[in-house]
Each structure stands twice: as C-alpha cells, then as structure tokens.
N, C-alpha and C positions, 0 to 999 in steps of 0.2 A: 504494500500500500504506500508505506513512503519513498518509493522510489516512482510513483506517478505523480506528484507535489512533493513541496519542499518543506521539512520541517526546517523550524528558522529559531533558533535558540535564544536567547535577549541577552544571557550574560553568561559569559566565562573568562574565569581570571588568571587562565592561562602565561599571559605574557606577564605579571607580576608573578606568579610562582618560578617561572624562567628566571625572572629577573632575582628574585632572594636565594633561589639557587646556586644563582653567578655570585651574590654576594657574599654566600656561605663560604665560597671557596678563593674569595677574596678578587673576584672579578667584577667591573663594574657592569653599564650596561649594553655597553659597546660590544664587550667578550663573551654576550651571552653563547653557549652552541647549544644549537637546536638539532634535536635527536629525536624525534617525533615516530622514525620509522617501524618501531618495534615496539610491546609494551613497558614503559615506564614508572618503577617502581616508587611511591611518595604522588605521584600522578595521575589525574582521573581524565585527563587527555591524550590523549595520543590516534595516530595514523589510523592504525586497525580497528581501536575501540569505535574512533568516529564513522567509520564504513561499518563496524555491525549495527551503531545506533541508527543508523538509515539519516545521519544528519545530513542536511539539503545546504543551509547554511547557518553562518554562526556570528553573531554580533560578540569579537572579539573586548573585553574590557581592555583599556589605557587606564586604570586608577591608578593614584598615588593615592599616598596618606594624608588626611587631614592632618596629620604634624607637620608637615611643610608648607607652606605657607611664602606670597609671593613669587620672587623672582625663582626661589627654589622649587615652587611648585611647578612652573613654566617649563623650565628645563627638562624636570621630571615626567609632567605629560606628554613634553616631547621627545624625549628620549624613550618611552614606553610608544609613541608612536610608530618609531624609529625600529622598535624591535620586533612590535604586530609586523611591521608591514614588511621586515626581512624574514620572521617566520612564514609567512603566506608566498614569498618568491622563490622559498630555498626549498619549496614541495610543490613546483609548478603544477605537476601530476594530480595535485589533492587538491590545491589552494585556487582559486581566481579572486581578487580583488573586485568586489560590488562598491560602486558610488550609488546606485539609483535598483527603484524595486526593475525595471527591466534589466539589468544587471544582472540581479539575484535568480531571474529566472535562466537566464541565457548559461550563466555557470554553472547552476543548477541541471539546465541541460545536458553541459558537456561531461557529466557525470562526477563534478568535480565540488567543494563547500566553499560555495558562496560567501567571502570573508568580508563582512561589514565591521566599522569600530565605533564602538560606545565609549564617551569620557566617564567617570565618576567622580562626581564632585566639584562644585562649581568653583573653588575653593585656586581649581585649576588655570581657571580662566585670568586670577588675581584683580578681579574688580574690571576685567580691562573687553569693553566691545569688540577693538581689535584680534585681542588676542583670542575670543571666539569666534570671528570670522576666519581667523589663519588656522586656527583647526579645524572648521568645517573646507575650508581649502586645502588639507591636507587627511581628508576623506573621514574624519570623524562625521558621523552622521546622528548621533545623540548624546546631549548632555546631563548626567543625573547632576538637579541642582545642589544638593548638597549629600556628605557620606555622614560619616557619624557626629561630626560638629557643626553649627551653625556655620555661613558662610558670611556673616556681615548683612547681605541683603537679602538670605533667605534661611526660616530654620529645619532645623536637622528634628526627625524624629523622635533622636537619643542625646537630644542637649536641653539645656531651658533653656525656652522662648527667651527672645529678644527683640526678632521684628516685628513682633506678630503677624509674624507669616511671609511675606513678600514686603518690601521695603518699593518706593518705589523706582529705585534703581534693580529691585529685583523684575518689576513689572516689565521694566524696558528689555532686558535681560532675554525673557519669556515674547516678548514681539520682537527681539532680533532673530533670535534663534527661530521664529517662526518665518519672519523673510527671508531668510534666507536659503529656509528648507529643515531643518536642523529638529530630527525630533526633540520633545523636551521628554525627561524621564522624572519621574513622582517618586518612583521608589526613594525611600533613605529621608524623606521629607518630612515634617510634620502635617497634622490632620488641618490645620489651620493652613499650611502652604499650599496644598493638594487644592482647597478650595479657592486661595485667592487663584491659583493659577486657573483654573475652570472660570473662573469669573474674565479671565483675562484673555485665554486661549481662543483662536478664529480656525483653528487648525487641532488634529487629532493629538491627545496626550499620551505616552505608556506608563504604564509600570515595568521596566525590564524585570524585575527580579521580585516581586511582593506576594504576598497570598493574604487572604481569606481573614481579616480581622474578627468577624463572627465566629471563625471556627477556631481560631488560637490568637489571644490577644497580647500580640506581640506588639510594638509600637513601629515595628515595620511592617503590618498589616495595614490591609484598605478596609474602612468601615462601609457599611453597606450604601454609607447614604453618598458615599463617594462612589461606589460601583453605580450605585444609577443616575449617578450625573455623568460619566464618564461615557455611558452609553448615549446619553444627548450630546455628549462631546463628538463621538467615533472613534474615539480612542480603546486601546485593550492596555489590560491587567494581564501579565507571564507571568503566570504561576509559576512561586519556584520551591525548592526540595530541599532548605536547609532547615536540619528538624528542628531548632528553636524558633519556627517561624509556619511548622507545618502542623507541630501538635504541643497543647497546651502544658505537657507534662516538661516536654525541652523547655518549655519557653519557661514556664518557673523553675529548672534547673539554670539555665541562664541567666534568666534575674538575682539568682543565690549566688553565683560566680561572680556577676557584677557588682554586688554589694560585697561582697567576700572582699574585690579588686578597690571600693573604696574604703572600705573600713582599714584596708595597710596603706593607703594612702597614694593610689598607684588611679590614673585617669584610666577607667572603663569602659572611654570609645575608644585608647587606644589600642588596637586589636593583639600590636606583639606584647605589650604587658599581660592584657587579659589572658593570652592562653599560654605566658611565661607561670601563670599558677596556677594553670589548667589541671595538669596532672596532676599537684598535693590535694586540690580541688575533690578530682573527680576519684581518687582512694577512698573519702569519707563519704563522699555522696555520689552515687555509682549511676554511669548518666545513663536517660532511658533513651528507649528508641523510638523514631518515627517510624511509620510504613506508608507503600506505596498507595495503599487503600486510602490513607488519609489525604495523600495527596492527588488522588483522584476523588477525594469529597471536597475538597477546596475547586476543584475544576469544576465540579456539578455548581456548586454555589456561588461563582464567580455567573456561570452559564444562568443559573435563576436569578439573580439579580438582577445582573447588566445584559445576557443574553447571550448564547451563542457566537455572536458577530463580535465579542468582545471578551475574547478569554484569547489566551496564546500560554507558551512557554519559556520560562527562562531559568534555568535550572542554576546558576550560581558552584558550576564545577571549577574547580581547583580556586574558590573562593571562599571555601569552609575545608575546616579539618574537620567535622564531623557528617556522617552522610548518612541517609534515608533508605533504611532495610527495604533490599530490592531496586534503588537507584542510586545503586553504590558509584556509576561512573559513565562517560556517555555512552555506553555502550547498551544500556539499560531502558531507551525510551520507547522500543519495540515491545516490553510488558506493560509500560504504562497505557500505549493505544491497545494494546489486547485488551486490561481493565476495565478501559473506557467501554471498549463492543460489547463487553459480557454487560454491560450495564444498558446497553441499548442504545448506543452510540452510533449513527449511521456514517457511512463514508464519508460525505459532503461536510456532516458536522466535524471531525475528525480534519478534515483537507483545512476546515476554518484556524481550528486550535491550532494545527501544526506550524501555518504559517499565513495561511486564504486572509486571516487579518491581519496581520502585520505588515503585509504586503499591501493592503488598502489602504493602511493608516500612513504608509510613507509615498505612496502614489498620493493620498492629499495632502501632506505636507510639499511635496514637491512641485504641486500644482496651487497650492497656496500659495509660496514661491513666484512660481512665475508668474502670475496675474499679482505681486506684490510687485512686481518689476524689478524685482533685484541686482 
C-alpha cells in the first residue's frame, strides 16, 4: 500500500544525533561520516530500516538547542543544514532533495525519500526576518516557533509564559513565513501561541510532531478545541510516538524526572541534563511503556475531532531515547497502517494520514505564496 503514495514523516532528528555523534568522538560538524548503509546500532535511522518502513518521504529536522542562543544559534542551524543536505547527496540512490509538494511526488516516484527540512525553534532565526528568508532559500521549508524555551516573541509549551502567546513581532514572524511559502509548525508551543497563530494564519498550520492532549496531557499535546480550529484552518496535526506524549503513564513519569531535574537545581528543558539523571532516575522509578494501540487511538481522535483530512505522521525518531512498544524505529510504520485497517481504516483514509494531507497543506502554503507575490 505504501509504495502507491507516499508516507511523509514530519520529524526526524537524525542529523542532530549524527551530529552528537561526531561530537562524542571529538569531531565537529563538518566531520560528520555518514554511514547510513547498513543497520546502525544507538540509531533508529538508517538505509534498510527506511525501505522496510515503506517511507515515501521524510521532513529531515535542522534543530539546535535552545541553549544557544543568537549569533551561535545561526551558525548552528546552518551548519545542521549543511549536514541534512550532505546526508541526502552522499545516498543519491535513496535520497532526492524536495523544495515543493511536486517535488515530493516526482522523488517519490523514482522510488527514492523525498528529503524535505524542518527548523526547530525559532530561537534559530535570532529575532532576524532575514535570516528566515535565507533558510527558506536554503530549502528549509518549516519553522517550529519555538523548542523547549520561550523565544522572546513567542512561548514555549515547557517554559512560563511571557508573551502571552505571540508578541507582535511574533505575529509578523507567522505572515513572513506565510509569504513566503514556509510552513509554520505549533508543535513545542504553548496553548495560548497555537491560538494566536490561528487567529493570524491565511495559510494551513502543522503540528510536525504533537498528539492527542485529550488522551495524555502532556503540555506538548493539542487540546481539542485546537484540533477543530485547525480543521477550519486546513492544516494537520502528525501524530507522533514518543511515549511521554503518547500515554498518560510516560507523561507522569516524565513530569517526576522533571521535577527530580529541578529540585538538584539543573534547567529541565535542557534535554542533555535531563537525561544526564535519567538512569539514577529510572532505577527507582522503573519507566512504563507506551504501545502502538495507543498510538493508533490518538490517530482515531485527532480523525474525530479535526477529521480525516487533518491527521498525518510525525514520529520524532532518533529524537527520543525512549520508544513506543512496536514503533521501536522507522522500520515499524507498516504495523501501524495494519492497526489502522483492523480498525476499519479504508485505503483513501490511510493515503490521507500517510501523506494525501501534508501534501495539501504545503501545495497551499505555496500557493498562498504566490498570489502573496513574493
């Protein structure tokens, strides 16, 4: 089935685990090697795995850390761009570069993953219009506004409020990135920025990487009253598969880690301290597991809310060290569309989730775009 459409992934953080890789071994980001062709131990990406997941295409993440900040964040996006886009040339065979959703199909065609790149974090941009036009000109094609910290003019999910929501230099932010073409991304945001942005948006919204706040109330979840504005927007929600975000039991094991992380005094959005006490952690409090059932009931409820036409995937691999029993890595989303059919999933709905909307919502941003005159 998905080798007649294209499943279209929202997030993989691939090129950052490349890149801590290189760092572990005292290489910067330059001297990444990429090794893709055989499976890769520590790694939930690789050559093989993505041909047995029947991936069509893949919205590669460029994040950096919210600890950087500025000029150093600049560098760092682009240097994470630098290394997306030499992973994608150094496996001509697997890889084709997508700018635009006809792109994505034509790659797609030639039986090859359609490599799209999403930023994370606006934090990236350093306050600067320009320097999110020179990413979308260097084929970034979605900006997640903000990761785990506020950015100044918009806030973070996992910080206290400050703008209340969008600032309005966050506003301008949200209508460049719309002229231009440039999806905007909600995941990582607060519930308060999701809706100024709908207030704001002329053009379809994502969530690369979010699930189901009704079913695990995680603060990177979408609440329902956001799922059906999203639907009057034309935008989708990618459902994704990291278990503190998939089932309520991770999610209050995560929030006990996070308080754990500030009671010693240690900032708990930054991700390499939190899971520096992961392990003492997870000896006394033994972490539970997500399943793929759960995560095919966030896809039912994303579908009852908002609809069909506005659910997709975005699985968030090698952007968690913990993974979802049964989607341990991409080689696993051929059980999840099994799931889906035993539940009464017909093909067409199935063609939507995979990628049928994602590929709508960036054929109207790009047509928003053009009648913006850009």
């Amino acid at each position: 089935m998905l080798g007649r459409f294209p499943l279209i992934d929202g997030h993989n953080d691939l090129p950052w685990a490349l890149r801590d890789r290189a760092r572990q071994h005292g290489h910067n980001a330059s001297q990444v090697v990429f090794d893709l062709a055989a499976p890769t131990g520590g790694l939930h990406t690789d050559l093989p795995r993505l041909a047995a997941g029947g991936i069509g295409a893949q919205f590669w993440s460029v994040y950096v850390p919210a600890s950087l900040a500025g000029d150093g964040a600049v560098t760092a996006v682009l240097e994470q761009i630098d290394l997306a886009r030499r992973m994608i040339v150094r496996y001509p065979e697997a890889f084709g570069i997508a700018l635009t959703a006809d792109d994505v199909e034509q790659v797609f065609a030639s039986g090859r993953v359609a490599s799209l790149l999403g930023a994370e974090g606006g934090h990236a941009i350093a306050g600067s219009l320009g320097v999110l036009r020179t990413l979308y000109a260097l084929g970034v094609r979605y900006l997640t506004l903000t990761h785990n910290a506020n950015v100044g003019w918009a806030d973070s999910a996992t910080d206290e409020p400050r703008a209340g929501g969008l600032t309005g230099f966050g506003q301008d932010v949200v209508r460049e990135m719309q002229r231009i073409g440039m999806l905007v991304d909600l995941s990582h945001v607060a519930i308060s920025t999701m809706h100024q942005t709908l207030d704001v948006a002329q053009a379809p919204l994502i969530f690369s990487h979010s699930s189901a706040r009704a079913l695990c109330d995680s603060p990177r979840n979408v609440p329902d009253d956001v799922l059906a504005r999203l639907a009057g927007n034309g935008g989708v929600c990618m459902v994704t598969f990291v278990p503190g975000f998939v089932s309520q039991e991770c999610a209050d094991w995560l929030a006990g880690l996070k308080a754990e992380a500030a009671r010693r005094g240690l900032d708990p959005r930054d991700l390499s301290k939190l899971f520096g006490i992961k392990p003492e952690w997870e000896r006394e409090h033994p972490l539970p597991r997500a399943t793929l059932a759960q995560v095919a009931d966030h896809i039912d409820h994303v579908r009852q809310v908002a609809g069909v036409e506005h659910v997709g995937l975005g699985g968030d691999f090698d952007g968690t060290e913990d993974v979802t029993v049964g989607l341990e890595d991409v080689s696993t989303y051929p059980a999840l569309f099994a799931e889906l059919l035993r539940r009464g999933w017909t093909e067409p709905d199935c063609a939507a989730l995979a990628g049928g909307n994602l590929l709508r919502a960036l054929r109207a941003a790009e047509a928003f775009a053009a009648g913006a005159g850009r």
